[in-house]
N, C-alpha and C positions, 0 to 999 in steps of 0.2 A: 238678654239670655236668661232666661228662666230652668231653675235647675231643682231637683228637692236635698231636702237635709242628707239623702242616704248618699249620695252621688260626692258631696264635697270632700271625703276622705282619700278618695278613688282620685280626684281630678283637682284639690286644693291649689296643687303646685302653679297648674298650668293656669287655673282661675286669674291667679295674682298677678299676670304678664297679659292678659288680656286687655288693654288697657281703652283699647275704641269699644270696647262694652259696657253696658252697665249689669251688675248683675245680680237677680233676681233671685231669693229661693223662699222656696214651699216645705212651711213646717207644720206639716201633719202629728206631729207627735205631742206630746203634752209633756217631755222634757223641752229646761230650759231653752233660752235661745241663745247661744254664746255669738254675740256680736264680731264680726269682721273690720274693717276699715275698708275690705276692696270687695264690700256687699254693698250695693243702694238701697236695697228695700227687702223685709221681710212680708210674707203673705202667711199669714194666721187666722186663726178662728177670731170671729168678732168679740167675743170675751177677753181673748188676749192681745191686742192694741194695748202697747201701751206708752208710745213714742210716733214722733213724727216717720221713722222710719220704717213702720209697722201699719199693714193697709191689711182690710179685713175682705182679704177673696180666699179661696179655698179650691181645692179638687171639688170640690160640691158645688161650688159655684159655677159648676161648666159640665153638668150630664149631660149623659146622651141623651138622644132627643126622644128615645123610647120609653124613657121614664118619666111617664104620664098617665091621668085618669084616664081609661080607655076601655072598651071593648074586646079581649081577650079570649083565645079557644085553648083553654087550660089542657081538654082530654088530648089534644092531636099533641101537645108538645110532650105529655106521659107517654103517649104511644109511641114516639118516636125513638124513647128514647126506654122503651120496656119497662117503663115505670109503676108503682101501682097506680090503679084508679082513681079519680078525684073529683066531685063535683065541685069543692070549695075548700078551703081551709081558715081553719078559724083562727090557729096562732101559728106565723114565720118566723123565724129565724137565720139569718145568713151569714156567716162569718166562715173562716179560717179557724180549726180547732185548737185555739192556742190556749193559753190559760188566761191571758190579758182577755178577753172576750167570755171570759164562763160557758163554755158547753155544758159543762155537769151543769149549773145551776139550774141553766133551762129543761136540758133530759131529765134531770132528778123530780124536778115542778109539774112535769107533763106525762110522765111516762106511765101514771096510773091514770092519767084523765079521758072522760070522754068527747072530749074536743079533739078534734083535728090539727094534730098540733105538727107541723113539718120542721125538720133541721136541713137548709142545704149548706152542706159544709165544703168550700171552697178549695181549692189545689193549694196543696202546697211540701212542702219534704215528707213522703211518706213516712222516714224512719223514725220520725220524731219520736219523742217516747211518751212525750202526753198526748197526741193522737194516737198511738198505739194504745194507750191503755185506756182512750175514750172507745176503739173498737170493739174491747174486750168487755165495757159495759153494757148491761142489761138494756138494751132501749124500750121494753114493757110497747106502748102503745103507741110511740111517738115515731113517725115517719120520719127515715135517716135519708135522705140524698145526697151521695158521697162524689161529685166529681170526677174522687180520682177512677172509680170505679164503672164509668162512660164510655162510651167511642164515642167519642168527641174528637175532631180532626180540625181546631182551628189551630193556625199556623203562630198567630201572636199569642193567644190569651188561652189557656189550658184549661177549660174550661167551659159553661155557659157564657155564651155572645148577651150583649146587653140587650135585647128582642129578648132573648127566651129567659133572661135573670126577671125583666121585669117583667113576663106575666104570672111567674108566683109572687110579685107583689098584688098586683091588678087581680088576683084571685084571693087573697087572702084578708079578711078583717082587721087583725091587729097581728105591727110588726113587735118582737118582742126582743130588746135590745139589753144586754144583762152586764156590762161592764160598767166598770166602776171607776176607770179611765180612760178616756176618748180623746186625741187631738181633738179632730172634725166631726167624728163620724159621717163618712159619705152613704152607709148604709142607711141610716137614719133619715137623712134628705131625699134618697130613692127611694124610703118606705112615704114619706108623704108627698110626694109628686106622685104617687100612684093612687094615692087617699087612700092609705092606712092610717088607723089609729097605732099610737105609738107608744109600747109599753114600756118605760127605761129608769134607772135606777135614778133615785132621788139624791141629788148635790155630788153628781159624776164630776169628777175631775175632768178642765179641757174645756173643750166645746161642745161637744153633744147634745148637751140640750140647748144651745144659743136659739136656737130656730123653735124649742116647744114651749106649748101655751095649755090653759085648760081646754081649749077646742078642741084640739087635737095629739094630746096625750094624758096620760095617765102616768101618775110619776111614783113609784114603791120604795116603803124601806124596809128597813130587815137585810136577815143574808138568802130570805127565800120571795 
C-alpha cells in the first residue's frame, strides 16, 4: 500500500491495524522524515537515501506518457482555450503561486524582457493572500496563464490535462525553475523529458537538481 506523507495524519490510526500490508510512503517534501515502526519503505529523492529503508523512486519517476520530445501544435491549444498568440516561447515557468516556488522572482526577472517569457500558474485556493497579491502585480511583458481563470471541465484535476501541460513544455526553450527548496521536483523532470533546458537555482535544497548536469542545465546564484 503506497500512500504519501500528506495522507498519514488523516489515516495514521487505521495504518497501524493494517497488518497483511506492507506500507509504502512518498515523501515529496524536503522536510525530515520522522520514521514509523509500521512503515517498510520510504520513497525519496535519490539525494536523500540514506538507509536501507529508503529506495530512490519518486512521483517523477512515473510521468505520463505525454511528457516527451515530440512534435506539438502550440497555436490550436491557445485557441482553444482564447489564449494569446504564440509561435514559441523562450522562458516557462509552471508552478502553483506559492512563495515556496518564487513567482515574483521569475515575474520581477522577466517582466521588462524581450523574450517570451510565459508563467502557467497552477489551481489552487483562490483566496490565498500571496496569490492575491501576485494578481495585483504589474506583469510588464510576461505572459500570465492563470488556470483558475479557464473553462476547463476536467472532473479529477482542475486544471490542464497532462497532453495540453506538456505542449508548453515541447514549445518552450528553457524551463525556469526559481525555488530554493524542492523535494523532487516533478516539474523539472517534465521540463527535461520534453528537452528543455533547465534554468534552477544553484545548491537547492532537496532534490531538484538530483537529475541536472552541464548538458542540460544552467544553474544561478544570487536572489535574481
Amino acid at each position: 500500500l503506497i500512500i504519501t506523507h500528506k495522507e498519514i495524519p488523516f489515516i495514521r490510526r487505521k495504518l497501524k491495524f493494517l497488518k497483511e500490508y506492507h506500507i509504502i510512503t512518498h515523501s515529496g517534501s524536503i522536510a525530515s522524515v520522522v520514521e514509523k515502526k509500521w512503515i517498510s519503505l520510504y520513497m525519496v529523492s535519490d539525494s536523500r537515501c540514506k538507509g536501507d529503508k529508503y529506495i530512490p523512486f519518486t512521483s517523477r519517476n512515473f510521468l505520463h506518457p505525454s511528457f516527451q520530445k515530440r512534435e506539438v501544435d502550440l497555436s490550436s491549444l491557445l485557441e482553444k482555450y482564447n489564449l494569446p498568440k504564440l509561435d514559441n516561447i523562450d522562458f516557462l515557468y509552471v508552478s502553483r503561486c506559492i512563495e515556496l516556488k518564487e513567482p515574483f522572482r521569475v515575474l520581477n526577472n522577466f517582466k521588462r524582457s524581450k523574450k517570451v517569457c510565459v508563467m502557467v500558474i497552477l489551481a489552487q485556493n483562490k483566496l490565498d493572500p500571496y496569490y492575491q497579491k501576485f494578481l495585483r502585480e504589474d506583469k510588464g511583458s510576461v505572459i500570465v496563464i492563470d488556470t483558475h481563470n479557464l473553462e476547463i471541465k476536467n472532473d479529477i484535476y482542475k486544471g490542464f490535462t497532462s497532453e495540453e501541460l506538456s505542449v508548453f513544455y515541447n514549445s518552450a526553450k528553457v524551463y525556469v525553475h526559481a525555488s530554493e527548496q524542492e523535494g523532487e521536483s516533478r516539474t523539472i523532470q517534465e521540463a527535461l523529458s520534453c528537452g528543455c533546458l533547465v534554468m534552477a537555482k544553484k545548491g537547492m535544497e532537496g532534490g531538484g537538481i538530483d537529475y541536472l548536469n552541464d548538458q542540460n542545465s544552467i544553474l544561478y546564484t544570487g536572489e535574481n
